[in-house]
N, C-alpha and C positions, 0 to 999 in steps of 0.2 A: 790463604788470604783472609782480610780482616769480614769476608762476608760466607767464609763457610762457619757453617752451624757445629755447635760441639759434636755432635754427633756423626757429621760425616768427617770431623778431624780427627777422634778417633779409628773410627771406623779402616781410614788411610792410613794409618799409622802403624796400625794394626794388619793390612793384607800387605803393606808393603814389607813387613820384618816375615809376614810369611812368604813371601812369594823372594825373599832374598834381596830386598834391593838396600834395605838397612838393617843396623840392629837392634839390640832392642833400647839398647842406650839412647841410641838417634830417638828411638821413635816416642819413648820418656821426656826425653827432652824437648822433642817436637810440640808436646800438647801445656797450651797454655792452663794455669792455673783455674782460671775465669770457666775453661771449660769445662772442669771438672766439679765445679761448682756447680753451674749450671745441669750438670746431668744427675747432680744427687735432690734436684725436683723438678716439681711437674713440668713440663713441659709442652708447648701448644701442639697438638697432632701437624708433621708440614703437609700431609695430605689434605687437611680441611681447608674450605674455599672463604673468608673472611677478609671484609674488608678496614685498614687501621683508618680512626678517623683522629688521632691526635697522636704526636708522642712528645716524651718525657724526657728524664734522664734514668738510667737503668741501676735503681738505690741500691736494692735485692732481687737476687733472681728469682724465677719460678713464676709459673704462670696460676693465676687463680679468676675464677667469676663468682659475681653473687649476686645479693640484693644488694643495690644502693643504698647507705644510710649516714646521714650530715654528724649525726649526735653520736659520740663517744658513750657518756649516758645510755642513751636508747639502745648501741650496739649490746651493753652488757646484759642490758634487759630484757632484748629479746634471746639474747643466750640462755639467759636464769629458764625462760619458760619452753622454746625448742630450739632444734639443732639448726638455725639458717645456713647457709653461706650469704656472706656479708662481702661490700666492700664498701670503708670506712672512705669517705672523699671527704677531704678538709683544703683549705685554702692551706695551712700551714699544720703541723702537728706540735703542741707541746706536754709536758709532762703529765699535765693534769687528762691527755689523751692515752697514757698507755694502756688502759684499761681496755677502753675500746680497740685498740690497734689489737691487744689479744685475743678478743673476741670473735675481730673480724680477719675474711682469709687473706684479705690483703688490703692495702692501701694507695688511696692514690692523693697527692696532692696538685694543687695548682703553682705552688711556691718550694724556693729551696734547694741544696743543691746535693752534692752526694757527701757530705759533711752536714747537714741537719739533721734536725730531731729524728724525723720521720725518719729517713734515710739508716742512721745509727741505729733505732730503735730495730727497725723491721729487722735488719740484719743478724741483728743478735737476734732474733726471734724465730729466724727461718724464716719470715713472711713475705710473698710477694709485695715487692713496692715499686712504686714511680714517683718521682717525685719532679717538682719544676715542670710539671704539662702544662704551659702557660697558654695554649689552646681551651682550655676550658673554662667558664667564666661559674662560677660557684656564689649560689643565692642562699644563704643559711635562714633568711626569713620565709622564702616559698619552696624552700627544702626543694634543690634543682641546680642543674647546672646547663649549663651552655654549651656545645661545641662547633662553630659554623652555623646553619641553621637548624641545627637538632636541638629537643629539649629533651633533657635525662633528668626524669624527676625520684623524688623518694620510694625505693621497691622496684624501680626497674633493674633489669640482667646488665649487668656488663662482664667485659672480663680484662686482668690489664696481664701484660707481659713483662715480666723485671727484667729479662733479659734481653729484650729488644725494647724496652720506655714505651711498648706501644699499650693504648687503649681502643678496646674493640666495644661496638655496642652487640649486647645479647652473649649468647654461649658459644661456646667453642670448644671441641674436641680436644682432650689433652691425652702426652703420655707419661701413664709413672713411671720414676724412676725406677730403673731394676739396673743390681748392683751384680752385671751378672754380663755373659757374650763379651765381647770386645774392650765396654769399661772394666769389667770384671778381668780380664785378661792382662790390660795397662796396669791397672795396679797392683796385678801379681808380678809382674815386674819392676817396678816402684818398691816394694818391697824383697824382693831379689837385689834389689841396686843399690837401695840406701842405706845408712850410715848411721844417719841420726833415729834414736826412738821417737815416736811421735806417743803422745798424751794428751788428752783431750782437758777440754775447763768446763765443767759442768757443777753444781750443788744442787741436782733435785737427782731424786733415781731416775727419773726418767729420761732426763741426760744422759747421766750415765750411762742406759743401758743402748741408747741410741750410738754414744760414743763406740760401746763394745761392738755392736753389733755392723757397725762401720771399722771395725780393726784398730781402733786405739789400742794401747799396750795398758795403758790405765789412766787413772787421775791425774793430771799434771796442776790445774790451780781448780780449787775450790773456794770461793768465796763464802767463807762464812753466814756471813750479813744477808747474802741472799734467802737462809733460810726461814729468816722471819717475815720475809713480806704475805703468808697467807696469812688470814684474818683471827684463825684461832691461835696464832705463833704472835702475833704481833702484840697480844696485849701483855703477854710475860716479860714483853721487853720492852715496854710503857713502863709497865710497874716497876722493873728494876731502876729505869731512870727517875721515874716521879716519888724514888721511895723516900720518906721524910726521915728512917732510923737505919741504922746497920742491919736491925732484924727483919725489918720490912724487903731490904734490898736481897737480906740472905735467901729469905720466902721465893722470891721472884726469882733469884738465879736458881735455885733448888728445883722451880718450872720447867728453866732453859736447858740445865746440863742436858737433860736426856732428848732432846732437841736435835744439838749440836750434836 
């Protein structure tokens, strides 16, 4: 049913092909996508006692808490100087926010739906999000928000849930993913079953090696372009574009080949 947890739908899926009542075809076929998602992050302990004071729409999965912080800006800032956990609250997320959204463990907005910024953004990022909690009323001038009669100000704990849109005030117990028991058992039949290679879309190593270490077969798209948005990549490809001679542009691609 639509309110068991990834985890015990596995879990079923799995004693049932042992215990003979399906196979393993059935039982592949059984488990939704979405749960599978969901169990390659964090996830909220169901044994913890917590109560949701708002929810959202469920952009990205995975459960994260941190410190409260309104400014995109400020998020990156206080990364430059220690390791926070953050979570980025914005009425809305736009481009000029990705920075912050990277920063921080997760995000939550007030607006938007699972086709927004935010929403798009997190997702490609792995990051927990929520998005559309229209329960929360968001003060970017006394850096605070609303929810009922709570006030959650700048540096306070919350934690939000992607996979249930919920928002908790303070910490909450999670569990990591572990690619291993029961998930680890579904996929080795997913693998016994299918057909297609899968390949993963990654342009940093560290993709990649995320990709391998989750069973991708290899690189399926690489985006180029992605590799110059770090700071010391980016000015080779400034210079190529703003070159004023052929030799100046030669200089600059001479930067990037080894780059690419």
């Amino acid at each position: 049913t639509g309110k068991r947890t990834a985890l015990s739908a596995v879990k079923t899926a799995v004693d049932m092909v042992k215990e003979g009542l399906i196979t393993k075809e059935e039982a592949v076929a059984r488990i939704e996508p979405e749960h599978l998602d969901q169990l390659l992050h964090p996830m909220l302990d169901p044994n913890a006692k917590f109560t949701v004071v708002a929810k959202g729409l469920p952009a990205s999965p995975g459960a994260a808490s941190g410190k409260v912080v309104f400014s995109s800006d400020e998020a990156k800032e206080i990364m430059k100087d220690k390791k926070e956990q953050l979570i980025l609250v914005r009425l809305e997320t736009s481009p000029e926010d990705v920075g912050g959204m990277k920063a921080a463990k997760g995000i939550l907005t007030a607006r938007g739906g699972m086709t927004s910024h935010a929403a798009v953004v997190a997702r490609g990022m792995g990051k927990p999000c929520v998005v559309g909690c229209e329960a929360i009323m968001v003060d970017y001038e006394k850096e605070q928000f609303t929810v009922g009669d709570k006030v959650v100000k700048k540096g306070d704990l919350i934690t939000i849930d992607g996979a249930s849109a919920s928002l908790i005030l303070g910490d909450v117990p999670k569990i990591k993913p572990e690619l291993t028991g029961d998930f680890g058992e579904i996929m080795k039949w997913a693998d016994e079953i299918r057909r297609l290679g899968v390949r993963a879309n990654a342009d940093n190593p560290k993709d990649a090696k995320v990709a391998r270490d989750f069973g991708a077969e290899g690189i399926g798209l690489c985006r180029t372009e992605h590799m110059f948005f770090s700071a010391d990549r980016i000015e080779a490809m400034r210079e190529m574009i703003l070159a004023d001679s052929k030799e100046e542009r030669q200089k600059a691609l001479d930067k990037i080949l080894p780059i690419q």
